[in-house]
C-alpha positions as a printed Julia matrix, in Angstrom:
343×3 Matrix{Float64}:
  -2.36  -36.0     2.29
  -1.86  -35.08    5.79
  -2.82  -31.83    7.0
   0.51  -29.51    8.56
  -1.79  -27.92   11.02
  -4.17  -30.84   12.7
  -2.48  -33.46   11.04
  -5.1   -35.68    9.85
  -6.12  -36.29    6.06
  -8.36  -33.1     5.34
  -6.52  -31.91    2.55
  -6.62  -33.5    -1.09
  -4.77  -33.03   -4.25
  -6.0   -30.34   -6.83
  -6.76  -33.61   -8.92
  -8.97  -35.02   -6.31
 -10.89  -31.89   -5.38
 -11.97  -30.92   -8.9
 -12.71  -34.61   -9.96
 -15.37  -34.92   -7.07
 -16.02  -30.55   -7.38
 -18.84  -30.78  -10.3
 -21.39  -32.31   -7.86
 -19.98  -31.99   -4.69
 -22.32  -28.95   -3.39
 -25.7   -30.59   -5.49
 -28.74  -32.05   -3.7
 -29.81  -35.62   -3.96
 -33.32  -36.07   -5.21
 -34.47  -36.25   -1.44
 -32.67  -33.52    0.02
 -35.33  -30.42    0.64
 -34.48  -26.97    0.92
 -35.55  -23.83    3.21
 -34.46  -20.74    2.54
 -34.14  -18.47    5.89
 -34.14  -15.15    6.21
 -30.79  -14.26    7.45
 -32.06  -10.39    9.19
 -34.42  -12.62   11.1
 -33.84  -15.43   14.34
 -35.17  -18.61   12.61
 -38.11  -20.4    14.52
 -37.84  -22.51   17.06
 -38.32  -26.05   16.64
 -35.35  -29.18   16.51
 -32.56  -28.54   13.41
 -33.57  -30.11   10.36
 -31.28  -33.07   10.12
 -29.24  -34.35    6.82
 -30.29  -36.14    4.33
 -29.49  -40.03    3.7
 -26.98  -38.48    1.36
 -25.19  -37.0     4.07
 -26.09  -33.28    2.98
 -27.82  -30.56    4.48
 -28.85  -27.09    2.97
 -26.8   -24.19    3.95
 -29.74  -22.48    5.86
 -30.33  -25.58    7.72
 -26.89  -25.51    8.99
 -26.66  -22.53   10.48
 -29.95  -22.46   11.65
 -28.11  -25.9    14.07
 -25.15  -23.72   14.55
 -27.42  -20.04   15.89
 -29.3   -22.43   17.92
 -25.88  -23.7    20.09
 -25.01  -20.07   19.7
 -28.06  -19.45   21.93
 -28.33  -22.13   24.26
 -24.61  -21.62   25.48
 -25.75  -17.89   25.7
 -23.84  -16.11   22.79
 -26.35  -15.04   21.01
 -29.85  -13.8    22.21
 -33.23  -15.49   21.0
 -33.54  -12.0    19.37
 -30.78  -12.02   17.39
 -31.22  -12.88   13.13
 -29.38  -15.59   11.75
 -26.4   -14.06   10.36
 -25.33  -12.91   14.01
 -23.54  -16.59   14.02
 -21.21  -15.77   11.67
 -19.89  -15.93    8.07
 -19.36  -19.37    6.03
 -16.36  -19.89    4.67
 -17.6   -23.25    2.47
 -14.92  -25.89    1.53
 -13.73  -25.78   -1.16
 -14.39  -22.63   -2.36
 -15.9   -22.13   -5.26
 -17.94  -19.73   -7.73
 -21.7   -20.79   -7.54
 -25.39  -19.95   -9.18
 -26.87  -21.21   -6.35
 -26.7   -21.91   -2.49
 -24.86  -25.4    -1.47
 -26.64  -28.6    -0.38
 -23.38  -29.16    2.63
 -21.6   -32.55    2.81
 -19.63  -33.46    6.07
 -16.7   -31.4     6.94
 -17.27  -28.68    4.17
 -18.12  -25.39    6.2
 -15.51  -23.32    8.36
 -17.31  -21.12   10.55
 -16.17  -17.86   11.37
 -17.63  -15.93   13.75
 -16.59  -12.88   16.49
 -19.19  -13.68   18.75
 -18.68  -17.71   19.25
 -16.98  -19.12   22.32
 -14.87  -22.2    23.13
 -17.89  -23.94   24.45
 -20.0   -23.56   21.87
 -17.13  -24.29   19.26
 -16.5   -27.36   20.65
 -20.21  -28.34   20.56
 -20.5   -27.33   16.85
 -17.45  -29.23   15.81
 -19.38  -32.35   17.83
 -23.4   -31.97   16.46
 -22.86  -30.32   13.38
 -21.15  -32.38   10.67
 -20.56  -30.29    8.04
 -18.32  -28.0    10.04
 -14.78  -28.85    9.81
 -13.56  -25.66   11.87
 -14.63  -22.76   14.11
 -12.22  -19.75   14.33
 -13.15  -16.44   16.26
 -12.66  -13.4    14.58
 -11.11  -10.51   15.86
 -11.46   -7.06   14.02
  -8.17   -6.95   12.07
  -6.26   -8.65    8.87
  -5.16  -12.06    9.65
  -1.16  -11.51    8.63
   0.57   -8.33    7.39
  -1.82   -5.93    6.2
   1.1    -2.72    5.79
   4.41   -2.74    4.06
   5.31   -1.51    7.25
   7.19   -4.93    8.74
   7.48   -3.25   12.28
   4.02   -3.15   12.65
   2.24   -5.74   14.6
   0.89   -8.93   13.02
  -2.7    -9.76   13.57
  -4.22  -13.52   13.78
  -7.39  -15.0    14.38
  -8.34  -17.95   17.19
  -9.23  -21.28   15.85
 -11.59  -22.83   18.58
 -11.8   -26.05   17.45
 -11.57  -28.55   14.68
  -9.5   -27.18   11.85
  -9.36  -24.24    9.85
  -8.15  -25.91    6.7
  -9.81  -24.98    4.05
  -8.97  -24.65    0.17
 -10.47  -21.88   -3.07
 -10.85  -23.43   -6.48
  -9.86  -20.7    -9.0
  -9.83  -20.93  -12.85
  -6.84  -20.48  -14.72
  -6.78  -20.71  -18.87
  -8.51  -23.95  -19.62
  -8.39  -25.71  -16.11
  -7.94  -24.64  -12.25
  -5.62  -24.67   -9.28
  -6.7   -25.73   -5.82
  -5.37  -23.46   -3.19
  -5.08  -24.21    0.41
  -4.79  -21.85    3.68
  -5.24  -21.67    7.5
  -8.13  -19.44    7.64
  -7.11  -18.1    11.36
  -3.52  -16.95   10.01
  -4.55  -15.51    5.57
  -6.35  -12.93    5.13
 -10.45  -13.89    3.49
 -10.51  -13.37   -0.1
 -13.93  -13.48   -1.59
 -13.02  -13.83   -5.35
 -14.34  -10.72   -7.21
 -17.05  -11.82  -10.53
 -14.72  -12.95  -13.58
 -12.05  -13.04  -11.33
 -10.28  -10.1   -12.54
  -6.76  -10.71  -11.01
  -6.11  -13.81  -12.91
  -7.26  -12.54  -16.06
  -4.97   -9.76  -14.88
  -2.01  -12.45  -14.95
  -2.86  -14.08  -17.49
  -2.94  -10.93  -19.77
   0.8    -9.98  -18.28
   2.01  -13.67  -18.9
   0.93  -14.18  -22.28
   1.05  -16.98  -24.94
   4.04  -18.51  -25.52
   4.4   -17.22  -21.67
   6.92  -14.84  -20.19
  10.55  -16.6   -18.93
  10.25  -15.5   -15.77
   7.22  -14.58  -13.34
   8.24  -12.9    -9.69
   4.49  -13.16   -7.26
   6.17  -10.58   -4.98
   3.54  -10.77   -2.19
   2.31  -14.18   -2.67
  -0.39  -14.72    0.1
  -1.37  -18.14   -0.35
   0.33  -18.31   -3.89
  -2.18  -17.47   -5.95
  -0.89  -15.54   -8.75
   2.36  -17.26   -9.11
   0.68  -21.26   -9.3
  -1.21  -19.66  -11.66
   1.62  -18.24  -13.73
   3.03  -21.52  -12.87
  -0.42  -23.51  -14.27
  -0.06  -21.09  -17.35
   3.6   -22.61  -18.45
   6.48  -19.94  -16.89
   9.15  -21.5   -16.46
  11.36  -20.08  -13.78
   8.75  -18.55  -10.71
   9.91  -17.16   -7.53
   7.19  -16.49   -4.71
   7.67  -14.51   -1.59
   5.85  -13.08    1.25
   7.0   -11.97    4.71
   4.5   -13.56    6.9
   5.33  -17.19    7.78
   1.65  -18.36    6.82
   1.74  -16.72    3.67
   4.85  -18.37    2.45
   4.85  -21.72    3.68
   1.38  -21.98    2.24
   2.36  -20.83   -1.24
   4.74  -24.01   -0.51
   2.83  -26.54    0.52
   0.14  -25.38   -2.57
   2.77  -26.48   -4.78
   2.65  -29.86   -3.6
  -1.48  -30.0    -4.24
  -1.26  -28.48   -7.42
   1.84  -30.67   -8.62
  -0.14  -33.07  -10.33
  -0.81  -30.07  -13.22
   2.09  -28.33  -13.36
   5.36  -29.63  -15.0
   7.51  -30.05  -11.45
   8.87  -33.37  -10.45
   9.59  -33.26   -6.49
   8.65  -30.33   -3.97
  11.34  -29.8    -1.51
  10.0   -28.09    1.67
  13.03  -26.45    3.85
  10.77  -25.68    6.58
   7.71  -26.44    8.55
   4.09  -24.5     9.68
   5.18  -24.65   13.27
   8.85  -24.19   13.06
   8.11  -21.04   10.87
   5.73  -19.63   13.22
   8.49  -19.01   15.78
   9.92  -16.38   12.74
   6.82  -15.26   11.84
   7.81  -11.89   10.0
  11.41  -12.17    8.48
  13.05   -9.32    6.72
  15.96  -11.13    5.2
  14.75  -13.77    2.75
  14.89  -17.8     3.77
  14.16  -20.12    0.74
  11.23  -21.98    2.14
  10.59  -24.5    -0.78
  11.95  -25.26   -5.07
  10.62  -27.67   -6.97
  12.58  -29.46  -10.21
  11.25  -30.85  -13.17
  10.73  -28.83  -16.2
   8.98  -25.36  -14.13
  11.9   -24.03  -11.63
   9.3   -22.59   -9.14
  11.44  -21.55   -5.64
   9.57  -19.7    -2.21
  10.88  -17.52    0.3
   9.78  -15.83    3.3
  11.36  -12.69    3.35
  10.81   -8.41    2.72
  10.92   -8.35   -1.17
  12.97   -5.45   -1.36
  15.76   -7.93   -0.19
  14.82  -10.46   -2.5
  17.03   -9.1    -5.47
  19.95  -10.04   -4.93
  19.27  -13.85   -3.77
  16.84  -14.23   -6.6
  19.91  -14.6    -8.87
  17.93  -14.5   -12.52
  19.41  -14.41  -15.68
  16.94  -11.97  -17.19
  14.41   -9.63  -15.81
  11.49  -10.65  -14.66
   7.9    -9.68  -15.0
   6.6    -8.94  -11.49
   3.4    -8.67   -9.73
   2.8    -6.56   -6.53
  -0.6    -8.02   -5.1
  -0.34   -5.57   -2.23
  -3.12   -4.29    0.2
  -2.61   -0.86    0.01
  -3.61   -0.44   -4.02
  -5.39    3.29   -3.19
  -2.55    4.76   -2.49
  -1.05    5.5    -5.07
   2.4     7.05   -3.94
   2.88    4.08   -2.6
   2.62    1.8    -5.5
   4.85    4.48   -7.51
   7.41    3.84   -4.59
   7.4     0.58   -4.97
   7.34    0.03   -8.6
  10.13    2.38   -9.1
  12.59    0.46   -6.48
  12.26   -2.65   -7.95
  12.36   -1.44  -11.72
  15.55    0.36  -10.71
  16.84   -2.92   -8.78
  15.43   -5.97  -11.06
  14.2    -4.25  -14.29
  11.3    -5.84  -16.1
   7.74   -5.18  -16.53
   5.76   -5.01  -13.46
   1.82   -4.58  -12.59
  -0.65   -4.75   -9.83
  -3.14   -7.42  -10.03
């Protein structure tokens, strides 16, 4: 499949990922491991290299990428190992213990890495794929609020691709997102928001499932995975949405849609990158009606168009406060009716 942001093959079907997922992150019987203290610099000597298999143990790796960190001076000698950053491993995925790395499976993300020294860990270290520099906000829309500003990170080089296996019922789906443009979601123990939809969904499922801030469209391809039939996902930011969209096309393979039709493209929606009035982005066919928009969802109502009401999640940021959330859930119950819950 070719990527919509570098446009090269570095994304995969969900049926490709999880068929190679089982041992993708597991050592040969050569590779050797070396567990680093991350509060300490590690010693000095050349970066362990990767085995025949082509794998290298996490520690190892960013032991290579601290040491480019200090020679191009953006990082002290003093400075412990987790001062290069945080590694966002591709795919995602819950594990019991630390990954043996193949080639093009790490995304670093860092605030203190430069150009220069991006460019020379995209070219000497193989297993990362992309280096982004973090700033100290939300990648997105992190407020209801649509006037306020949007925030994004800087990818450096390489690509920032990267993709989160989560379970759903008996099987997964493989989501995919720009990590300089979503928002980092480390996947809480049990994963409590899709046992959270699949409670809400039930079995024989609900008609209709509305993911009313869809991110990267993980709750509604779930609902979707777990057999609604009529979905609508939305989210204002342009990332958000045409992700949800183009996960539809990697997941297609488990879900009961024939064709995804895609209105619009990454770069052509970055130009409109917060919309109040809802576009349709993307709607499948096939047995699952599953549509996207990009838009504020309390316009979506009345270009929704469903036949009964819905059950709706809010996966909003702000779940603290709680006059908020009442807000919320009270416009929409008075506007589309239906059950609604935060994940």
């Amino acid at each position: 499949m070719q990527c919509p942001v570098c446009g090269k093959d570095c994304v995969s079907s969900a049926q490709e990922i999880l068929a190679r997922l089982p041992d993708f992150f597991l050592p040969c019987e050569d590779c050797r491991m070396q567990i680093l203290d991350k509060r300490l610099p590690p010693t000095a000597g050349e970066p362990a290299p990767p085995c025949s298999c082509g794998k290298r143990f996490i520690d190892a790796v960013f032991a290579h990428i601290w040491e480019i960190m200090v020679e191009e001076c953006d990082l002290h000698e003093t400075d412990p190992l987790i001062a290069a950053g945080s590694p966002l491993i591709h795919p995602g995925c819950a594990m019991d213990r630390p990954p043996f790395l193949p080639k093009k499976s790490l995304v670093l993300h860092s605030m203190r890495v430069t150009k220069q020294s991006a460019e020379r860990i995209i070219k000497e270290v193989p297993e990362v794929r992309g280096v982004v520099r973090a700033g100290n906000d939300v990648p997105g829309i992190s407020s209801v609020n649509l006037d306020a500003e949007p925030h994004v990170h800087e990818i450096l080089a390489g690509c920032d691709v990267r993709a989160d296996v989560i379970p759903v019922g008996s099987g997964a789906v493989v989501l995919y997102k720009q990590q300089s443009r979503t928002h980092i979601e480390f996947p809480r123990p049990g994963y409590p928001k899709i046992r959270s939809v699949e409670r809400y969904v039930g079995c024989p499922p609900v008609s209709c499932f509305v993911d009313a801030c869809s991110g990267v469209g993980t709750l509604g391809i779930a609902a979707a995975h777990l057999g609604v039939p009529h979905i609508v996902m939305n989210d204002a930011w342009y990332a958000s949405a045409f992700w949800s969209a183009f996960n539809l096309v990697v997941n297609r393979d488990h879900l009961n849609i024939g064709r995804v039709t895609i209105y619009r493209q990454l770069q052509d929606m970055a130009r409109d990158p917060v919309r109040r009035m809802p576009e349709k982005i993307a709607e499948t066919d096939g047995a699952q009606i599953i549509e996207v928009y990009q838009g504020d969802f309390h316009e979506l109502p009345p270009v929704m168009g469903l036949d009964t009401p819905p059950l709706t999640a809010f996966d909003v940021f702000q779940k603290t406060d709680h006059a908020a959330i009442e807000r919320i859930e009270k416009y929409w119950k008075d506007r589309v009716g239906g059950q609604v819950f935060i994940p």
